[in-house]
N, C-alpha and C positions, 0 to 999 in steps of 0.2 A: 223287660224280661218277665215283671207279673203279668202280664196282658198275654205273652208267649204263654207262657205256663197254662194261663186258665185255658188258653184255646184249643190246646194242646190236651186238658183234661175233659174240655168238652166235647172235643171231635173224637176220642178215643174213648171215652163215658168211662174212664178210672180203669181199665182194663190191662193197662201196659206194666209191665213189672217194673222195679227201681231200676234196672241194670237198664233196660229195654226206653226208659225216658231219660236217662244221661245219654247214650248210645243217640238216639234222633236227636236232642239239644246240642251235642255235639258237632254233628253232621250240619243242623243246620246253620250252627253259628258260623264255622269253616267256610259253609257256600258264602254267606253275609261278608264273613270278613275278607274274603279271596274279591268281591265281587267290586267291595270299598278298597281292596288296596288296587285293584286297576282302574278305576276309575282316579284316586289318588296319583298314582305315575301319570298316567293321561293328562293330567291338568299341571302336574309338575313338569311334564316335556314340553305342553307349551307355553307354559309360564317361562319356562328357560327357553327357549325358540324366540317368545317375544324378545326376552333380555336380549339374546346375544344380538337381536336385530337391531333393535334401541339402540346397544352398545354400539355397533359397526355404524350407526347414522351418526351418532354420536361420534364416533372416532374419524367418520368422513367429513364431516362438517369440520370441525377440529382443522383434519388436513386440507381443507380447501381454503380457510380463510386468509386472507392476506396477510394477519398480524402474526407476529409468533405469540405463541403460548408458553407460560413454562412456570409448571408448579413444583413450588418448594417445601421442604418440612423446614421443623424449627429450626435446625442448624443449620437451613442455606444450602441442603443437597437438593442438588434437581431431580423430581422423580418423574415427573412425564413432560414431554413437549411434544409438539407437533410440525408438522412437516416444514411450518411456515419460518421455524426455530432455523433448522438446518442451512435452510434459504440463505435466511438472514446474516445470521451469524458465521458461516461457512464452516460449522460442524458437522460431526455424522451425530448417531442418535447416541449412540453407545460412546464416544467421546463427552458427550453431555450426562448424560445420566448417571448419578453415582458422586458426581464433580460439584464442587462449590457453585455456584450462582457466580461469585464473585470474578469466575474467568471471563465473565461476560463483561466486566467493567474495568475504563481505565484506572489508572493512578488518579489521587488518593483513595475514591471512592472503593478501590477493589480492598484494599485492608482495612478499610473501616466498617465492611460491610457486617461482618460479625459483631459488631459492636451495636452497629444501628438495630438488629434483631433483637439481641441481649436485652438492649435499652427496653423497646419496645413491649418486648414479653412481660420484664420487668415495673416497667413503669405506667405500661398501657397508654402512653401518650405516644399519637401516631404525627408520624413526619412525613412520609408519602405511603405507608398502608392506609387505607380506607379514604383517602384526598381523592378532590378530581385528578383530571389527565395532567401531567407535570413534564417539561420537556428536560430532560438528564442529558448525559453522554454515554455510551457504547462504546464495546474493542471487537470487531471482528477476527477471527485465529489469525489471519496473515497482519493483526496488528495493528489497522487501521481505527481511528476512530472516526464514531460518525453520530449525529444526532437524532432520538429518538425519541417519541412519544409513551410516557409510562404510565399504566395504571394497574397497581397493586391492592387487593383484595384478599382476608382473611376466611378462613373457613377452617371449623373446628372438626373434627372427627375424632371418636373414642376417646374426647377428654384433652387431644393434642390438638396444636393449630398446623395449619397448613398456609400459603402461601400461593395463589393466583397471582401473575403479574400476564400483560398483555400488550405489548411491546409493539409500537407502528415506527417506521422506519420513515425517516423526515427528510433523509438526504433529496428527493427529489423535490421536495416541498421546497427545500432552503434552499438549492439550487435556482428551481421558477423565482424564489422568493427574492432572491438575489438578483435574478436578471430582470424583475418587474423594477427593482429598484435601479439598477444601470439603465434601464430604458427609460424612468421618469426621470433620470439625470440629462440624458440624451436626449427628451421632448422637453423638458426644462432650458438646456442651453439652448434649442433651437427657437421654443418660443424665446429667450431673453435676447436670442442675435435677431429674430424677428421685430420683436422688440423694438430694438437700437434703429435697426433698418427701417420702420415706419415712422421712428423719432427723426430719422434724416430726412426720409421719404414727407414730414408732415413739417418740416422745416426749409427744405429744399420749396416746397408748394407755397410756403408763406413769403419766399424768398422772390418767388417768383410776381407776387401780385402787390400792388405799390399800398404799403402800410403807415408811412410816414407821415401822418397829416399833420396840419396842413402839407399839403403836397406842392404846390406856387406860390405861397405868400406873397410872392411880388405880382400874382394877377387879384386885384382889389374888384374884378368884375364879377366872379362866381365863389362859390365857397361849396365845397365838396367833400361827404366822406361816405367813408364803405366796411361794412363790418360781415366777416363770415364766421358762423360758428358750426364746424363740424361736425356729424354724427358719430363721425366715427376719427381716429387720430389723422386720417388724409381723407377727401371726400372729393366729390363733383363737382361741385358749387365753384364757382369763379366771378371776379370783375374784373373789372380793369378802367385805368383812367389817363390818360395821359396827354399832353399836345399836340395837336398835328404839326400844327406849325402856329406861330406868335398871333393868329385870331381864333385858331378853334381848336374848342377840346373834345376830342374822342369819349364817353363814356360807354361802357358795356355790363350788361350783367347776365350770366348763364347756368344752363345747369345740365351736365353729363348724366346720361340714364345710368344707373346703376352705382358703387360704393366702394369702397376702400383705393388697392393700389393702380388695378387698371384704369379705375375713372378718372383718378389722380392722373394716370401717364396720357389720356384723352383728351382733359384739360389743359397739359400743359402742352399737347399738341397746336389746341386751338387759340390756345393765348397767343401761342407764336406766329402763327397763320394772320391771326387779326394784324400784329402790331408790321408785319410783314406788308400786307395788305393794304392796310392803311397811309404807305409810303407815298402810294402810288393812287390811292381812289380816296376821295373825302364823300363819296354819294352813299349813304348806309346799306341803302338794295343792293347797289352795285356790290359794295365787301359780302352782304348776305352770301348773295349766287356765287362769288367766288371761291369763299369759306365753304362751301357747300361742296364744290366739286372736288377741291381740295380734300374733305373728310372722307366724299362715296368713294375713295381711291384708297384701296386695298384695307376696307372695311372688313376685315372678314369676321370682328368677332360683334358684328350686328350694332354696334351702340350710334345712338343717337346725343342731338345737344338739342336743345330749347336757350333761344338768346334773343335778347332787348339790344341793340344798340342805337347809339343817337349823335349828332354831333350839335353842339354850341357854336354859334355863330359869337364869339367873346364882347364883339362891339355892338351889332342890333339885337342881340338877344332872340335871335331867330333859332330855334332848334328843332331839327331834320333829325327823325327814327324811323327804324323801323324792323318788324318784328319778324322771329323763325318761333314759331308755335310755344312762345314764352307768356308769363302771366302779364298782363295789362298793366302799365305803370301807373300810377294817381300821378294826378297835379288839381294845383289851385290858378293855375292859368287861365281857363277858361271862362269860368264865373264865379273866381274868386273864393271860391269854396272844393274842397277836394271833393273831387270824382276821376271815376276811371279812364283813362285819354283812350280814344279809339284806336282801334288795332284792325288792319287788314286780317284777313283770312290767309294764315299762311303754312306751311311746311316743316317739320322740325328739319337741322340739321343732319346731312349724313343720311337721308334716307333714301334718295335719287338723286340723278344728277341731272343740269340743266333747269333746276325750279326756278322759277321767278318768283321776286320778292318786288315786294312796293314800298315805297319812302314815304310820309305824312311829314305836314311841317307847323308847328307850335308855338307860336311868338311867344317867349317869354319879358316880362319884363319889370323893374324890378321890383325885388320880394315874390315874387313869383318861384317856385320849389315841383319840382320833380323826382318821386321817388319809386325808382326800383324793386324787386325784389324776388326769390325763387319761391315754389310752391312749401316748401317749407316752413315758412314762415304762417300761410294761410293755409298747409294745413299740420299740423302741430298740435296733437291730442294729449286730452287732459286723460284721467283714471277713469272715465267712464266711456274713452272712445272718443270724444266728441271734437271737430274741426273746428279751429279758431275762423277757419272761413273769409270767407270775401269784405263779407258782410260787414264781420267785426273789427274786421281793418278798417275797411273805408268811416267807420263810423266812429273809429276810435280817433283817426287824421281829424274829421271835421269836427267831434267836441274840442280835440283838442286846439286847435286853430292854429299852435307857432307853428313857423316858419324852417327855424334853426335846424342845421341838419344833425347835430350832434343831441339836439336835447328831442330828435322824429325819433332817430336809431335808438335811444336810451329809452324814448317812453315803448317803442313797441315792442325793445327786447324784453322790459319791466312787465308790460302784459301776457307777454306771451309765458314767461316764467310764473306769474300770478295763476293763470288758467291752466297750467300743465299740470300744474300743484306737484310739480316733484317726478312727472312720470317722465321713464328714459327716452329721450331723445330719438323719433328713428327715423329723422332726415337733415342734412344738411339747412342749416338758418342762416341765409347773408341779403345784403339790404345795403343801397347807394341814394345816397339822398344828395340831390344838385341842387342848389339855392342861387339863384342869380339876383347879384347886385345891382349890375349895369355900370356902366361909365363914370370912375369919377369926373367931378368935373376940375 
């Protein structure tokens, strides 16, 4: 105002009478203040403009959330909720508002509810105000109960607390939650009767291939045994051992492409076919080619077999094999020291029909030992990957040099368990070791 005043005396050079400089002071403060109070509403209409928009986002959001809302004062009256309230609970709005909180809850919680506040205002130790999410129970108006997810939150205003709670509605949750748990009951007993049924399945298999060694004690010519150890509780792997007739013994050893129950039901196809077989042919190629044609017939789910068989002549110790695309047997027949006995160029099982196989024949005699075996065995990885191999076989037989067929099977199942150091198994392991005696005299 003294800044007005001087400008005021200098643009008029003191000329204006008293009456004459209130009268303009006047006038111009009136423009000044008319000028500040519109622009004052102006910025007050959109300061309220924004609010009420804030508000309505605010109170849209509110109603679009999925939880209900519903804030209380200190005495447990509900004073706002939102749309998600009504949903829920199957209120209107105006049935809620005004009304205890506590119609929202069953027995006992609904009359203790006042007291839980009481306490809380009172002692300031909170129970579910200020906690994480805590799951309670719920009354729908029609009376229902149902379980809810709750988290209660405090907020003070003019000195008084208030009451936030935020309510998610669990019925679907414990419903899925429910049925996730009758379906793990339901994949539970299926694997357990699975289960039962591969312990039959892996028993009926053991039943089927001859375990009982000695298996002749009364033939003093050979001495024979066979060990299969599964990948899996039923597997592919097979032997077999048995007399043709009172001079010659049958041995075989195989392996069905692929694992668990089909390969099992594969194998005990072909065990049957051999011992069928062998009624009528003691010539090994000959059973080969006719095992053969017998599998290509109504193959349809592709599997193949890999097999070694041979027979024992019991009194010259003459013994006739011969191979379907199986590993190379060792013996110490030859030159007295293990190496791998030759194998024709042959065909696995079940893959055409009409193949031709060929027979080789092997004098044994006695102390003289032939032993079997599936890929499994040679190749059987340890923790770094790595194949127990051909190699480690044939070189573990000649350091070791016995003969015995139960202390072959023991030492190479002992190596192979050394080199694997522990890693799981992920092929069938079985192994037939034939020692021939000869004639007593």
């Amino acid at each position: 105002m003294a800044a007005y005043e001087l400008l005021k005396e200098l643009y008029f050079k003191g000329s204006l009478s008293l009456w004459e400089s209130h009268t303009i002071t006047v006038f111009i403060t009136a423009i000044f203040a008319t000028i500040a109070a519109f622009l004052t509403i102006k910025l007050a209409d959109e300061l309220t403009k924004d609010s009420k928009q804030a508000h309505l986002k605010v109170e849209s959001i509110n109603d679009a959330l999925f939880d209900a809302v519903i804030l209380i004062n200190e005495r447990g009256i509900i004073e706002t909720i939102n749309s998600a309230t009504e949903r829920m609970f199957g209120y209107s709005d105006k049935e809620l508002i005004g009304s205890n909180v506590a119609m929202l809850m069953p027995e006992p919680f609904a009359s203790a509810h006042d007291s839980y506040l009481h306490n809380f205002l009172t002692t300031r130790i909170p129970k579910i105000i200020g906690k994480t999410r805590r799951e309670v129970l719920a009354k729908r108006a029609n009376g229902d109960i149902f379980p809810i997810d709750l988290v209660v939150s405090e907020m003070v205003s003019n000195g008084k607390s208030e009451f936030i709670g935020i309510v998610r509605d669990l019925t679907d949750y414990k419903r899925a939650e429910f049925e996730i748990v009758r379906l793990r009951q339901v994949e539970q007993q299926k694997l357990d009767s699975l289960q039962h049924e591969l312990e039959m399945a892996a028993q009926v298999q053991k039943n089927m291939l001859p375990t009982n060694f000695p298996l002749y004690p009364q033939c003093k010519e050979f001495d024979v045994l066979a060990a299969m150890i599964p990948a899996k509780q039923v597997g592919g792997d097979f032997y077999d051992v048995f007399l043709m007739n009172e001079n010659k013994l049958f041995i075989a050893i195989g392996d069905v492409s692929g694992k668990g129950i089909s390969a099992a039901m594969h194998m005990a196809q072909c065990v049957a076919h051999l011992r069928m077989l062998s009624l009528h042919e003691s010539r090994p190629h000959k059973i080969l080619r006719k095992l053969n044609n017998l599998l290509c017939e109504n193959n349809g789910s592709g599997m193949f077999i890999t097999l070694c068989c041979g027979v024992l002549d019991i009194k010259t110790g003459e013994f006739i094999y011969s191979n379907a695309g199986h590993n190379p047997p060792l013996t110490n027949a030859i030159n007295d020291c293990f190496e791998f006995m030759p194998v024709p160029k042959s065909i696995i099982l079940g893959y055409m029909k009409d193949v031709k196989y060929t027979s080789l024949t092997l004098q044994l005699s006695p102390g003289h030992t032939v032993f079997l075996y599936t890929d499994g065995v040679t190749e059987a990885e340890n923790q770094q990957q790595d194949l127990f191999s051909d190699e480690r076989l044939l070189k573990l037989l000649v350091d070791f040099g016995e003969v015995g067929v139960q202390k072959i099977i023991e030492l190479v199942n002992a190596e192979i368990d050394r080199f694997t150091e522990g890693s799981e198994q992920s092929d069938d392991i079985t192994m037939l070791a034939l020692h021939y005696l000869g004639s007593q005299p």
